[in-house]
C-alpha positions as CSV (number, residue, x, y, z in Angstrom):
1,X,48.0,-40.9,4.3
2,X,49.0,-37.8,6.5
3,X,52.4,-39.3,8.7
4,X,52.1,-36.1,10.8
5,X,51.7,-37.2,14.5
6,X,48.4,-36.5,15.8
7,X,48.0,-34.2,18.9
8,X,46.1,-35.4,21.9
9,X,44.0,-33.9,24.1
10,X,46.7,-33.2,27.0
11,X,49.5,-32.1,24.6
12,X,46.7,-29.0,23.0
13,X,45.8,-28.0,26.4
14,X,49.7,-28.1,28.0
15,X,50.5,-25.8,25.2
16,X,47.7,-23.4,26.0
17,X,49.0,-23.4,29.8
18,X,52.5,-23.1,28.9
19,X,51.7,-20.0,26.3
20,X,49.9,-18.0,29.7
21,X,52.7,-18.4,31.1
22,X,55.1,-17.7,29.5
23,X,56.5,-13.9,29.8
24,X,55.0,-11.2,27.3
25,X,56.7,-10.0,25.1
26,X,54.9,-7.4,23.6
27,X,52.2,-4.8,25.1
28,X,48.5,-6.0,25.0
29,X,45.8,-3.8,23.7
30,X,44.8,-2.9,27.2
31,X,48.5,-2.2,28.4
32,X,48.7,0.9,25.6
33,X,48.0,4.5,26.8
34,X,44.7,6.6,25.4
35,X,45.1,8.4,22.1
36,X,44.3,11.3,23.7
37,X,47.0,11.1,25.9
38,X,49.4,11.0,23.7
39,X,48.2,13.5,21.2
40,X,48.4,16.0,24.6
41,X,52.0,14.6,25.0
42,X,53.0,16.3,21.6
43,X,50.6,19.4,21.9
44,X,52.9,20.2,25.1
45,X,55.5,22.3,23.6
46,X,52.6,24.7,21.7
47,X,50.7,25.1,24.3
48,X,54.2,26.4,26.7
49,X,55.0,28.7,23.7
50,X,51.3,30.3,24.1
51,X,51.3,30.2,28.0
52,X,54.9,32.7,27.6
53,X,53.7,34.9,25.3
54,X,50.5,35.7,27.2
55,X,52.6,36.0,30.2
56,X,55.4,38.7,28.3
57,X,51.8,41.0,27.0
58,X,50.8,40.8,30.9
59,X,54.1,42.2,31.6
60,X,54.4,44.7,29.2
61,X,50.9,46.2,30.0
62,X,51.7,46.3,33.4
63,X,54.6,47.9,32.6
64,X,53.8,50.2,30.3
65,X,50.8,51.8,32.8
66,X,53.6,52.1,35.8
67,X,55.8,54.0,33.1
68,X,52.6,56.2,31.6
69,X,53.0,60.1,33.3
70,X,50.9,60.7,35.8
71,X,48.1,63.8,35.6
72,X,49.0,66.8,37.8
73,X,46.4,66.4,41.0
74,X,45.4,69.6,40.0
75,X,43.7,69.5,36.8
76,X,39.8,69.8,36.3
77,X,38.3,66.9,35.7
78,X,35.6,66.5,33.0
79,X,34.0,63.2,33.9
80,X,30.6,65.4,33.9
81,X,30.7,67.9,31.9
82,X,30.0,67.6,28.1
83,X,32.2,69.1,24.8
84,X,30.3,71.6,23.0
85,X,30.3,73.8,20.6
86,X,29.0,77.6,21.2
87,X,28.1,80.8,19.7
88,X,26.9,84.2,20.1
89,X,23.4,85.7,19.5
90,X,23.9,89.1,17.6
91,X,22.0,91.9,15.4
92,X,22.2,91.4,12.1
93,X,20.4,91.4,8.8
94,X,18.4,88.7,7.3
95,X,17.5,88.2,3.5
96,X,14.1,86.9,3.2
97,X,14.4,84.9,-0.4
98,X,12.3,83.1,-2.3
99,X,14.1,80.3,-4.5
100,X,12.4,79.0,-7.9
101,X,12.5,77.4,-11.0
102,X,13.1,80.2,-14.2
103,X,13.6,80.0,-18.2
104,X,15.4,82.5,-20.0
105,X,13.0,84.2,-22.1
106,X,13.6,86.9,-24.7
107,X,11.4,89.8,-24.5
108,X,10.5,89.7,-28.4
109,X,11.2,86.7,-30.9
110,X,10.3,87.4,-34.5
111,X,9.8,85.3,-37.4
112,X,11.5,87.3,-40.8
113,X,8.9,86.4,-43.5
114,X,8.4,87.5,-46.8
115,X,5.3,90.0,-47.6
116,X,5.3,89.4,-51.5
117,X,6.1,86.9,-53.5
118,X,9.3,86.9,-55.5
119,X,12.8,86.0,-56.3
120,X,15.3,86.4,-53.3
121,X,18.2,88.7,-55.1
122,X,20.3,89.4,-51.8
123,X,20.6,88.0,-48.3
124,X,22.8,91.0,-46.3
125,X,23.0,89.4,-42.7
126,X,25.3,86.4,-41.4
127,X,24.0,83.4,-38.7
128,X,24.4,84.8,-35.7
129,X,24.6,88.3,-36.4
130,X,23.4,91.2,-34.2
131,X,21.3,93.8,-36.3
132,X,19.7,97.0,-35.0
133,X,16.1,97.8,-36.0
134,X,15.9,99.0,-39.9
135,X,18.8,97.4,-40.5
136,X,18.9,96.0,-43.9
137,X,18.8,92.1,-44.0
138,X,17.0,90.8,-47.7
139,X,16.3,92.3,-51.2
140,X,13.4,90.5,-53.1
141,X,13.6,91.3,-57.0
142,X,11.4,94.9,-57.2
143,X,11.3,94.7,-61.2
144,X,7.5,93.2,-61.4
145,X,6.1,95.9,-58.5
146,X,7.8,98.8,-60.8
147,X,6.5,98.0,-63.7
148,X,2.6,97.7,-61.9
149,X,3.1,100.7,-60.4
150,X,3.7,102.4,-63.8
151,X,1.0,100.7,-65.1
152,X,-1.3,102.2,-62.6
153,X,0.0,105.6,-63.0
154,X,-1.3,105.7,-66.6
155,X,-4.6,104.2,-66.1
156,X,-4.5,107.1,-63.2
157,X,-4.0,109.8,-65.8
158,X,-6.5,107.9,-68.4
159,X,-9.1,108.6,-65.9
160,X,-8.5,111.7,-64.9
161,X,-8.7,112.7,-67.4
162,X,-12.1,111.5,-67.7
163,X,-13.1,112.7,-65.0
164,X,-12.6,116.4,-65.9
165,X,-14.4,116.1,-68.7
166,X,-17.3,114.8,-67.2
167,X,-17.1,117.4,-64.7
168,X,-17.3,119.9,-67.3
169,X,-20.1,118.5,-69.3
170,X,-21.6,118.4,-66.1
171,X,-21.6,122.4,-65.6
172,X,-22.8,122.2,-68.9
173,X,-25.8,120.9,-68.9
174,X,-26.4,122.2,-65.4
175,X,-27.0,125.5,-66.6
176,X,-29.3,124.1,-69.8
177,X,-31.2,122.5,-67.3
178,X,-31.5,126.2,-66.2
179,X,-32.7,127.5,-69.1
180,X,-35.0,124.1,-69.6
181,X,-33.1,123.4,-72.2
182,X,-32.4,119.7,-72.0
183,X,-34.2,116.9,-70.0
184,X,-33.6,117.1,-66.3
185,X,-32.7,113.3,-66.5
186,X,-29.7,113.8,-68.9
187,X,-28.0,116.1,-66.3
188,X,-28.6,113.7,-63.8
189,X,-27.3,110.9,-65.5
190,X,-24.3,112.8,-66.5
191,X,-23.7,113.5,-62.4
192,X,-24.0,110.2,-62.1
193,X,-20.7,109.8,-64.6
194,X,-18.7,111.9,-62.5
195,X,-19.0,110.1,-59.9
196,X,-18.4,106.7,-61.7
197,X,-15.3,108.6,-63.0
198,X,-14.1,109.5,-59.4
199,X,-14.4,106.1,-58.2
200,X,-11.6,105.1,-60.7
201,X,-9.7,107.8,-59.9
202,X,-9.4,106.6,-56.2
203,X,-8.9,102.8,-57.1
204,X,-6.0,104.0,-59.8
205,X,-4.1,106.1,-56.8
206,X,-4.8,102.9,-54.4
207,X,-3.6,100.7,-56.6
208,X,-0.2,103.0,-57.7
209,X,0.2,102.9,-53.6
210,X,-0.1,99.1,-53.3
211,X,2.2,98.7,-55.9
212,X,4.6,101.7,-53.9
213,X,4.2,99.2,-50.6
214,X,5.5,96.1,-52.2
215,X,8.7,98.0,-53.3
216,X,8.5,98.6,-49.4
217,X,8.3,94.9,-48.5
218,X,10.7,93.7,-51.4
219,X,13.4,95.4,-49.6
220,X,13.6,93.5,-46.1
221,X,15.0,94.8,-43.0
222,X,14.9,94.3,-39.4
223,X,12.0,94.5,-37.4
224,X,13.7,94.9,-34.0
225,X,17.3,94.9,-32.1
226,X,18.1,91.5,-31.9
227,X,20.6,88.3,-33.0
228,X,20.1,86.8,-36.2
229,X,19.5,82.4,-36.2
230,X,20.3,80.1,-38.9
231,X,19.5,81.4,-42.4
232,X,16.2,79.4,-43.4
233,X,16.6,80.4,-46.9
234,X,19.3,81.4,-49.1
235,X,19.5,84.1,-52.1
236,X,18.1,82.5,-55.7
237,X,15.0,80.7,-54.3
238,X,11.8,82.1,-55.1
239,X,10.0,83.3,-52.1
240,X,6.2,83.4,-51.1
241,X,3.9,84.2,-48.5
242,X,3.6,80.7,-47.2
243,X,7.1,80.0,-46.9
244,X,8.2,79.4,-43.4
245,X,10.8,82.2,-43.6
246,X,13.9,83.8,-43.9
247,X,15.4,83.5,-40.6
248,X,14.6,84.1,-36.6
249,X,15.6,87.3,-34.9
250,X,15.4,87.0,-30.7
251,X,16.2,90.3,-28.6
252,X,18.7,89.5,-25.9
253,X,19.3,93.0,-25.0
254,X,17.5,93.2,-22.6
255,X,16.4,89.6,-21.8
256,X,13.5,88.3,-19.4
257,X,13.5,85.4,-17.2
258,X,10.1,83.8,-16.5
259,X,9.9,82.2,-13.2
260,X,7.6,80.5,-10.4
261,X,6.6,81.2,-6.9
262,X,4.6,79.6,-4.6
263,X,1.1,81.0,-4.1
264,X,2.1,81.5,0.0
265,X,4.0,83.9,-1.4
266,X,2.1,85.9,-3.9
267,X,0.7,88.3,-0.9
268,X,3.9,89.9,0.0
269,X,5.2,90.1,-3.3
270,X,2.2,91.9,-4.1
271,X,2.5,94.3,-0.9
272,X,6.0,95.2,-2.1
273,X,5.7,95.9,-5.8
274,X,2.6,97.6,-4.9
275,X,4.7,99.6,-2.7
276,X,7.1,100.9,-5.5
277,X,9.7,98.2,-4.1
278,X,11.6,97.0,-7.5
279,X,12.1,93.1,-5.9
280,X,15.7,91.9,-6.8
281,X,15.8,88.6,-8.8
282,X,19.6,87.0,-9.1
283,X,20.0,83.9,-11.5
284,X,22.3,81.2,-11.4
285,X,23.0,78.8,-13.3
286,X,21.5,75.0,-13.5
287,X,24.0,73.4,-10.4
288,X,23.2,76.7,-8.8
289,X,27.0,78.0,-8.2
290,X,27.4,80.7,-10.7
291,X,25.8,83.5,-10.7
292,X,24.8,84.7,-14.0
293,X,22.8,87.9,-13.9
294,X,20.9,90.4,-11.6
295,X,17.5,92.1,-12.9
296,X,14.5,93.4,-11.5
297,X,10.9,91.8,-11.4
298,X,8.7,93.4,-13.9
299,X,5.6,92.1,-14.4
300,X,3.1,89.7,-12.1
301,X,0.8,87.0,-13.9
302,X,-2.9,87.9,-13.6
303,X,-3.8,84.2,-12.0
304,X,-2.7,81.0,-10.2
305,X,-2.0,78.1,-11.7
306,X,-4.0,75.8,-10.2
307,X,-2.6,72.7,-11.3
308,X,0.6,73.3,-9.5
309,X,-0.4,76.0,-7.0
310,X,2.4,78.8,-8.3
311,X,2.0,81.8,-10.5
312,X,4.6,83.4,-12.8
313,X,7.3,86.6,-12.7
314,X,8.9,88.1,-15.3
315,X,12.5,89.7,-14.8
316,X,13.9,91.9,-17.0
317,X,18.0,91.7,-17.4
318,X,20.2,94.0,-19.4
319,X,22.2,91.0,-20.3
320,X,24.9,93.5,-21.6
321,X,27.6,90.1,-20.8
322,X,25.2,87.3,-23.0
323,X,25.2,85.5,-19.9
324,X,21.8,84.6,-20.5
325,X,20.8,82.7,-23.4
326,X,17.3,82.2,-25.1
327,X,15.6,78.7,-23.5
328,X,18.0,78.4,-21.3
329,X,17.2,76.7,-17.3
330,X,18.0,79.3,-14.8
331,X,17.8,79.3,-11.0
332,X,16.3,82.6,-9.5
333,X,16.3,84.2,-6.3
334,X,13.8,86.6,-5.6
335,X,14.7,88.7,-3.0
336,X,11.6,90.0,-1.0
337,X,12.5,91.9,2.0
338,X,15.6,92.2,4.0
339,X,14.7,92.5,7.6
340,X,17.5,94.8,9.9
341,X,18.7,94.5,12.8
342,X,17.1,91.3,14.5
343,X,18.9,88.7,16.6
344,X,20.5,86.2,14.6
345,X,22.2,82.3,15.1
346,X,22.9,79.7,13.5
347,X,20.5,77.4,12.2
348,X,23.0,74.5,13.8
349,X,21.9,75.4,17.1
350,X,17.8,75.3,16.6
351,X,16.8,72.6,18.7
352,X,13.2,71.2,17.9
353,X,11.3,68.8,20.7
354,X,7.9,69.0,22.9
355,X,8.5,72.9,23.8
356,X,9.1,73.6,20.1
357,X,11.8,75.6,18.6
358,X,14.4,75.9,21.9
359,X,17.7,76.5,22.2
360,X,20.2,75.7,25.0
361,X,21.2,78.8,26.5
362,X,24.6,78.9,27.9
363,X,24.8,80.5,31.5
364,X,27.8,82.3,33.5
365,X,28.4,79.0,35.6
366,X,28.5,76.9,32.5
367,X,25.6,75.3,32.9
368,X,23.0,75.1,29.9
369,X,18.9,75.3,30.3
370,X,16.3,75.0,27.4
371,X,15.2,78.4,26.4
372,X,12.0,78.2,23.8
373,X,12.6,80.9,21.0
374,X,10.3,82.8,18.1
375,X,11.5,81.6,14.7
376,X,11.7,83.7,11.8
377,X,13.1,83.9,8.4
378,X,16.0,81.8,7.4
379,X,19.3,83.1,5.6
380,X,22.0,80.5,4.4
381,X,22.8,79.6,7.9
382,X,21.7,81.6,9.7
383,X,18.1,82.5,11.5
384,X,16.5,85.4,13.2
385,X,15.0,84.9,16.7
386,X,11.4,87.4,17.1
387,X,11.7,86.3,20.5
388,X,13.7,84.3,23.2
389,X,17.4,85.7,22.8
390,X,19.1,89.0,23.4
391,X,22.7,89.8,21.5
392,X,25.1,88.4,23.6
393,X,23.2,85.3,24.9
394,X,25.3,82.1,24.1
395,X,23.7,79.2,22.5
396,X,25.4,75.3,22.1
397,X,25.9,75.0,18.2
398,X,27.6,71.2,18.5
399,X,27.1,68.5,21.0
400,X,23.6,69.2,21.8
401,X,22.2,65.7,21.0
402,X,24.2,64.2,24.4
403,X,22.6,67.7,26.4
404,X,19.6,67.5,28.8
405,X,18.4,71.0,31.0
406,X,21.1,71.4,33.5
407,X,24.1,69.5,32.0
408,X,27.2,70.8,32.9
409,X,29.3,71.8,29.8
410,X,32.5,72.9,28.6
411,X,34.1,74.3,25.9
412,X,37.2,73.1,24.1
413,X,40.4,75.1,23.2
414,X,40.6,74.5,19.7
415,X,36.8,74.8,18.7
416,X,36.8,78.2,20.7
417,X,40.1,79.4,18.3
418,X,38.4,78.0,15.2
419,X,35.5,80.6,16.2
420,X,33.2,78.5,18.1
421,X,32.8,80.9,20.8
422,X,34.0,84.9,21.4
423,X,34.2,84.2,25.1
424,X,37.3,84.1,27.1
425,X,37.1,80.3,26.3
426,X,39.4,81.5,23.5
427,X,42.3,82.2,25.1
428,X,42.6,79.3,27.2
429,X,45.6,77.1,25.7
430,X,45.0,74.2,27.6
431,X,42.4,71.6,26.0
432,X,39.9,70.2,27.8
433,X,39.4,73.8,30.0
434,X,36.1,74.8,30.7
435,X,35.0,78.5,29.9
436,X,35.6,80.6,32.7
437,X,38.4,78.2,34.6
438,X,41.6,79.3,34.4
439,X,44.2,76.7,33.4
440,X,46.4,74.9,35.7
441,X,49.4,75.7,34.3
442,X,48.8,79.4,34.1
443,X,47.1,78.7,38.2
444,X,51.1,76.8,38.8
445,X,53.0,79.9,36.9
446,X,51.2,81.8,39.6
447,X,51.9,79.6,42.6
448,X,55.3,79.5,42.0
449,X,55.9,83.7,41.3
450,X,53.6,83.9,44.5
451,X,56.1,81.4,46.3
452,X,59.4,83.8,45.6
């Protein structure tokens, strides 16, 4: 049984009144500030810092531009005229070369073979020796060719010997055929034996020389001026015909290098050699830098390859230094003609657009214009102008991309030392002067001697 005192009605709802109001003591939920506000409330102190620091780079800047030197009121000012880069238009010379492709090639190569068969006795040269034509180089046993050759000899004197006799029988019965003597047909027949008899005679002396040319060809020497390659074959082995050899000779002194041209070209190469012109050919190596030999052209091929368009040179080097090696890749540069005294510039300032080749010309007031030229050969870098230019005329070489006809230019102290222009540009010190201007300091020097 539950002895707690039950609550009535009146008590519950006194409580209730007396609870409402009573004083709070705590915050309600709708008394307490917005998280936001009081995140902001500890963001405060950043957000000052950043605010300051903004403010002290405002101050400096401003400072630092009412501290920065002010420019004298009487300097030129370049807000429309553009850098550039100039030079001269001049006589000169210019190479007209053709660049190609070439392989060292030596004028002979020669394959040392034997011409009999036999035992190799004697090998006489070293790998990678340079012999002179005739010069001794193998020795193939002569015994066997000596002892043929004797043989010969005695079947030569054998019949001979038989020949003389027939020849006198013949006179013999030549003159009883005379006196009717004997039958006509036994002095004919016996004619008939002498020259049976002279037959052998001429194969015996054949044969005695044969065996005279092996003894030739048993002892091997050079066929030409050349370097020895690797010995094939070495001294003991028996030798024959078929073998591949003894060794390779290759003349180097002097050396050919075949190259290529294009067919555009094949006209005035022909005009000049036909002229008695002997064309130049310089070769360099494969990256193109050193320069290995210079020779002369020789020889034109006889017809265009048509599969590439190009027909070959030959050019002969004396190769005195061994630059130039057998097989070996070679860059050649024929020169064809070297034109004199046209007006050259550099290929930097060849400008190329809807009038064509132009250039812009430099005038007295500093002012460029497009002036169309006549291209013609190209040298390094440089370019020869047919037409269009005069020696002396001055031409924008950097800083022509930002140019239009008309622009008003000028041309910097230091690319007019470096030898950007030979006008009195040069000798202006101050940067930023444009040709022709004198500068303000040299104007204020002036002033002031004027003034005392």
């Amino acid at each position: 049984m539950d002895d707690r005192p039950h609550r009535t009605e009146d008590e519950t709802a006194e409580n209730l009144f007396l609870r409402d109001r009573a004083p709070a003591t705590r915050e309600s939920e709708t008394d307490r500030p917005p998280a936001g506000v009081r995140r902001g409330f500890r963001l405060g102190p950043i957000f000052l810092i950043g605010l300051a620091v903004v403010l002290g780079l405002g101050v400096y800047r401003i400072t630092t531009l009412l501290r920065a030197p002010k420019e004298p009121t009487d300097a030129p000012s370049h807000t429309a005229a553009q850098p550039i880069g100039a030079a001269t238009a001049s006589l000169g010379e210019i190479k007209i070369i053709v660049n190609a492709l070439g392989t060292v090639t030596p004028l002979a190569t020669v394959t040392v073979k034997t011409q009999i068969n036999g035992q190799l006795t004697e090998v006489a040269f070293k790998e990678g020796q340079t012999v002179k034509k005739g010069q001794f180089l193998a020795q193939i046993d002569p015994r066997p060719y000596e002892l043929a050759q004797r043989q010969y000899e005695g079947q030569l004197a054998r019949d001979q010997g038989l020949l003389d006799q027939a020849r006198v029988n013949l006179s013999r019965y030549q003159t009883l055929l005379k006196q009717e003597s004997i039958a006509r047909q036994q002095a004919e027949d016996q004619a008939f034996l002498v020259k049976q008899y002279e037959g052998s005679v001429k194969t015996d002396q054949a044969q005695i020389e044969t065996q005279k040319l092996n003894l030739i060809y048993a002892h091997i020497v050079s066929p030409i001026d050349g370097r020895v390659g690797l010995r094939l074959v070495d001294a003991g082995n028996y030798v024959q015909t078929t073998d591949s050899g003894l060794a390779v000779l290759t003349q180097i002194h002097p050396i050919s290098v075949i190259f290529t041209v294009p067919e555009d070209e094949v006209q005035a190469i022909i005009a000049e050699l036909e002229s008695g012109t002997k064309l130049e050919v310089t070769a360099y190596d494969r990256a193109n830098i050193n320069k290995l030999a210079v020779g002369k052209v020789v020889t034109l091929d006889n017809q265009i390859d048509t599969t590439t368009g190009t027909v070959k040179l030959r050019a002969e080097f004396d190769n005195l230094d061994d630059k130039l090696f057998p097989n070996q890749f070679v860059n050649a540069r024929l020169l064809v003609k070297t034109l004199e005294n046209v007006v050259t510039i550099p290929t930097a300032s060849v400008q190329r657009g809807a009038p064509g080749a132009f250039v812009y010309l430099i005038g007295a007031d500093d002012v460029v214009s497009v002036r169309p030229i006549e291209l013609g050969p190209t040298d390094a870098d440089k370019v020869a102008v047919f037409k269009g230019l005069s020696p002396g005329d001055r031409v924008v070489v950097d800083g022509a991309d930002q140019l239009r006809d008309g622009a008003r230019i000028y041309i910097p102290a230091a690319a007019s030392a470096q030898g950007g222009d030979a006008g009195a540009a040069a000798a202006d010190a101050d940067k930023g002067t444009p040709a022709g201007q004198e500068p303000a300091k040299r104007r204020n020097r002036k002033g002031q001697q004027g003034g005392q």
